[in-house]
C-alpha positions as CSV (number, residue, x, y, z in Angstrom):
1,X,139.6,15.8,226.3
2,X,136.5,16.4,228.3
3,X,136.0,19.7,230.2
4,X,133.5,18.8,232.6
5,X,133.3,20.7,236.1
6,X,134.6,17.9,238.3
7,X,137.1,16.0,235.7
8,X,139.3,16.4,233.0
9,X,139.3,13.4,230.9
10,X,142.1,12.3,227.9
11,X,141.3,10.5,225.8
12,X,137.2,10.5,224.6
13,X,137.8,7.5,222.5
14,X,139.5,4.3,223.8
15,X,141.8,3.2,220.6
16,X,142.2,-0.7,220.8
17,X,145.1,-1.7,218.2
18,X,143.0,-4.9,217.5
19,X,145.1,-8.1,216.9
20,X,143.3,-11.3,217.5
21,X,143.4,-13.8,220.1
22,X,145.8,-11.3,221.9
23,X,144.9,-9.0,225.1
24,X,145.2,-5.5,224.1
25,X,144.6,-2.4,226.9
26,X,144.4,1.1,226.4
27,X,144.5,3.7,229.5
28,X,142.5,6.8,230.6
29,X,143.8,9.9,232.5
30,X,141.5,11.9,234.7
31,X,142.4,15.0,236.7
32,X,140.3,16.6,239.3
33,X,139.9,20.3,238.7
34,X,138.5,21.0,241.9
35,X,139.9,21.1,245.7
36,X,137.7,19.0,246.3
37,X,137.7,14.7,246.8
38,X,135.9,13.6,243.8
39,X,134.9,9.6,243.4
40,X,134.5,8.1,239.9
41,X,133.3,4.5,238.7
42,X,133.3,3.2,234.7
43,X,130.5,1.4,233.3
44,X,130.1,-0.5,229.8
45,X,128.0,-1.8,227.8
46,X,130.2,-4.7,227.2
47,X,131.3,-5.9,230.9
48,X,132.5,-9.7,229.9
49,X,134.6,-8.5,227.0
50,X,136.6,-5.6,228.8
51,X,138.3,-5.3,232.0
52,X,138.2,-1.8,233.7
53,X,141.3,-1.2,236.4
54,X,140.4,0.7,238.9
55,X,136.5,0.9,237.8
56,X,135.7,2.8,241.1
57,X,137.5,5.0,242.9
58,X,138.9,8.1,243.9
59,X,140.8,11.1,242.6
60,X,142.6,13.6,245.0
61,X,142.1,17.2,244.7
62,X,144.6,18.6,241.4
63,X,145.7,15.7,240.8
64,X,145.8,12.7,238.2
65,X,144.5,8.9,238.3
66,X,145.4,6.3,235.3
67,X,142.7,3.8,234.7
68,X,143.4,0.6,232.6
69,X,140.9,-0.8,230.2
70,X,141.9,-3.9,228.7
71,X,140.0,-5.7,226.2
72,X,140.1,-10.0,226.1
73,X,141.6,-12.2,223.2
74,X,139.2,-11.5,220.4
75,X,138.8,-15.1,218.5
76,X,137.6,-13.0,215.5
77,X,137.7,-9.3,214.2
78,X,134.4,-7.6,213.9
79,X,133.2,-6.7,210.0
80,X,135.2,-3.4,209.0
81,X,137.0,-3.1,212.0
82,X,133.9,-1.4,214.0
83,X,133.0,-1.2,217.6
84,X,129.8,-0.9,219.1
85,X,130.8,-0.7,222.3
86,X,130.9,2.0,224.6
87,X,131.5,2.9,228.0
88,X,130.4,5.6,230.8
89,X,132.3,7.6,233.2
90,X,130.4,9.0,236.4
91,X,132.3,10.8,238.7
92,X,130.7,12.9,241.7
93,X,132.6,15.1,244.7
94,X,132.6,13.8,248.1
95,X,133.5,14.3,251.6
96,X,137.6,14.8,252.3
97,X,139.4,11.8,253.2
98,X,136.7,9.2,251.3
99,X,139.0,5.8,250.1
100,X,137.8,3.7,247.4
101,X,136.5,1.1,250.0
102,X,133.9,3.8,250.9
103,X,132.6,4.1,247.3
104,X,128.8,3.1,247.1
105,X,126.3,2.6,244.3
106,X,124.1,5.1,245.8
107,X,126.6,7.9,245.5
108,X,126.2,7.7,241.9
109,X,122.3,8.0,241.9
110,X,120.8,11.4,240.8
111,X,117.6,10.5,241.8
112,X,118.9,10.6,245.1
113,X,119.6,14.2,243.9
114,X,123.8,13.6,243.9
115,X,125.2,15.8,241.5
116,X,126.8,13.2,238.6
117,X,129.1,14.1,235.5
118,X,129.1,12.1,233.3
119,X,130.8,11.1,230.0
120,X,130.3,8.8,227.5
121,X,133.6,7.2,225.6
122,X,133.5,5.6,222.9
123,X,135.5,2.2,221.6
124,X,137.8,2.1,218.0
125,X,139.8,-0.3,216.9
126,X,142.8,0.0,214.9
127,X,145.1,-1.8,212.5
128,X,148.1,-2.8,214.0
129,X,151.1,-0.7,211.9
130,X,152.5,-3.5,209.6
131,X,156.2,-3.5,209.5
132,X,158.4,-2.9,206.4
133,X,158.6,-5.9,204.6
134,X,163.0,-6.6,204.9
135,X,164.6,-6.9,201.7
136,X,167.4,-9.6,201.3
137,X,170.8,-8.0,201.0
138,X,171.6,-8.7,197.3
139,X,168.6,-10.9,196.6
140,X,168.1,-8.9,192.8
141,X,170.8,-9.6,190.4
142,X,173.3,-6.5,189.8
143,X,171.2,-4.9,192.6
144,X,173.6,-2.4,194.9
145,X,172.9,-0.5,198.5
146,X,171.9,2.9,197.5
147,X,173.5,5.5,199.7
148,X,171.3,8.5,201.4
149,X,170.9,11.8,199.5
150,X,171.0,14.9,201.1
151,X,168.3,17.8,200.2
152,X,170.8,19.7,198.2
153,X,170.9,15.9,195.6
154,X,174.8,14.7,197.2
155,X,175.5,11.6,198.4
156,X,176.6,11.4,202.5
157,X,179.7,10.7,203.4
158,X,179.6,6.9,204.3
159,X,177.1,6.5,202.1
160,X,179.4,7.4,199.2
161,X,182.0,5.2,200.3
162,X,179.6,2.5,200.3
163,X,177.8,3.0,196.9
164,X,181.9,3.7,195.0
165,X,182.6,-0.3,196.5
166,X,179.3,-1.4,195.4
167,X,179.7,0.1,191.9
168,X,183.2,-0.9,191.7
169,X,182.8,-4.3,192.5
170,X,179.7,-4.7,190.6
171,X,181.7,-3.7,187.1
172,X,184.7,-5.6,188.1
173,X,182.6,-8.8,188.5
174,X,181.2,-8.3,184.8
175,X,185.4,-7.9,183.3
176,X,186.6,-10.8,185.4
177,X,183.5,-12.9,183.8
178,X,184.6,-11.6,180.2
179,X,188.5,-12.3,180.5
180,X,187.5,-16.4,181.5
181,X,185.2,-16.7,179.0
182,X,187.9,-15.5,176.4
183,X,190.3,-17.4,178.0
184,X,188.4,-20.7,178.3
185,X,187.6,-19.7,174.3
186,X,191.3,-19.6,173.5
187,X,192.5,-22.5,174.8
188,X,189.3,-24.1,173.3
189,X,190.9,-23.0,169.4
190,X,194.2,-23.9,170.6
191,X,193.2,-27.5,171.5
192,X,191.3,-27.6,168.0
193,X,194.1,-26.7,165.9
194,X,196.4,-29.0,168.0
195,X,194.0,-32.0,167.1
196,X,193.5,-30.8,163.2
197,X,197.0,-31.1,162.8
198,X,197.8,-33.8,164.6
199,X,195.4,-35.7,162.3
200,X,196.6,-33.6,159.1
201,X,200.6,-34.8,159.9
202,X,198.7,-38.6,160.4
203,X,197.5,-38.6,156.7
204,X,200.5,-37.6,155.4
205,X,202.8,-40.2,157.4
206,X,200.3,-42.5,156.1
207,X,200.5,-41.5,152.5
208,X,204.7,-41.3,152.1
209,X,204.1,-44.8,153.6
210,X,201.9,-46.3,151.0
211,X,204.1,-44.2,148.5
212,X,207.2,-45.9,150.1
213,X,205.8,-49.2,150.0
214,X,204.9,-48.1,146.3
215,X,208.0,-47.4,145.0
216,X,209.7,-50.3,146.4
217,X,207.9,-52.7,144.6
218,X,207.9,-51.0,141.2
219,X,212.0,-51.4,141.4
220,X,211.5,-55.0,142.1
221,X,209.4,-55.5,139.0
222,X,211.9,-53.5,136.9
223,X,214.9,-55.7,138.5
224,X,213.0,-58.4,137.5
225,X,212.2,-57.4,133.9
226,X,215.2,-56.2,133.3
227,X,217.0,-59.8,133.9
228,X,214.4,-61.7,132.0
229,X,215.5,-59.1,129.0
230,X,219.0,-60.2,129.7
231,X,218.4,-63.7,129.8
232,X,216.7,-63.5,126.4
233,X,219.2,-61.5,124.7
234,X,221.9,-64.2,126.0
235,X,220.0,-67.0,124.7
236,X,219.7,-65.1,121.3
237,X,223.3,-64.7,121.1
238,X,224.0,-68.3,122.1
239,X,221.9,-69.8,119.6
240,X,223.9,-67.3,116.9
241,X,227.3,-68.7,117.9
């Protein structure tokens, strides 16, 4: 703040939170200290790049006037973020009743031997804040919504509730899992053993079938033996008699 006779003046720097090709404005406050009319009018060093509202005019005794400074769409930010600029604020008493149409050039001249304050501001710029970068809910595997702590180390209230359901179902997830995997196993062996012995039970039906088949013609080559012996022995007998 400036504590010049005439005019108090907040703030001495004119903070621009600089974001390009966007108009940004920043305000000044000046309050008259006196009981007397006092006129004021802002000059800068950079008049096509900022925009001064009111930049004349005039401030009643003990009390305040807001003046507007707004800075044009910047294609480009300057190198480290610094400001050259600067800007001057003259302000001068003058008769009771004065209006801002009856501000003059000349009422500002000290070699006319007018008594001018003045005050020099300066221009920063500043980096916008950047906002918190927003964390999908559930976006990390087996992540969970941690609940606030207290100073004391306990959880809040609804914050407890929250992390017990988050914990819970985050464990039951992982036993669900588990029990169909061992279920899917289960009935995996099942289905083997099922086929192993359906193909076991195939050999054997196949085999007492070839046995079968077997047996049945080894008594038809006996039958048969056994009546050519029997046809011999009868001829044998025949040709005895």
């Amino acid at each position: 703040m400036s504590t010049g006779d005439l005019l108090n003046i907040e703030p001495l720097e004119l903070k621009f939170f600089f974001e390009l090709k966007k108009q940004i404005s920043c305000s000044l406050q000046l309050s008259n200290k006196t009981d007397s009319y006092v006129a004021f009018k802002v000059k800068t060093t950079n008049p096509k790049k900022y925009c001064v509202r009111p930049n004349t005019g005039v401030v009643l005794p003990r009390s305040t006037c807001d003046v507007i400074v707004t800075m044009q769409a910047q294609k480009e930010a300057p190198p480290d973020m610094q400001c050259k600029d600067k800007f001057l604020l003259q302000s001068v008493k003058t008769n009771d009743g004065v209006t801002p149409k009856d501000i003059t050039a000349e009422m500002f001249n000290k070699e006319a031997g007018h008594v001018v304050e003045e005050c020099k501001l300066r221009v920063l710029y500043v980096s916008p804040p950047q906002p918190p970068s927003p964390v999908p809910e559930g976006s990390e595997e087996g992540s969970s919504p941690r609940g606030s702590v207290s100073e004391n180390g306990n959880v809040n209230g609804s914050d407890s509730t929250t992390l017990t359901r988050a914990f819970t179902e985050r464990h039951e997830t992982p036993e669900k899992s588990a029990e169909a995997k061992a279920l899917i196993s289960r009935l995996t062996e099942e289905k083997n053993n099922a086929i192993q012995l359906n193909n076991k039970l195939s050999q054997e039906l196949d085999l007492l079938r070839r046995e079968s088949n077997k047996t049945r013609g080894g008594v038809s080559m006996v039958f048969v033996i056994l009546i050519g012996l029997l046809g011999i022995i009868m001829g044998y007998l025949m040709k005895k008699t």
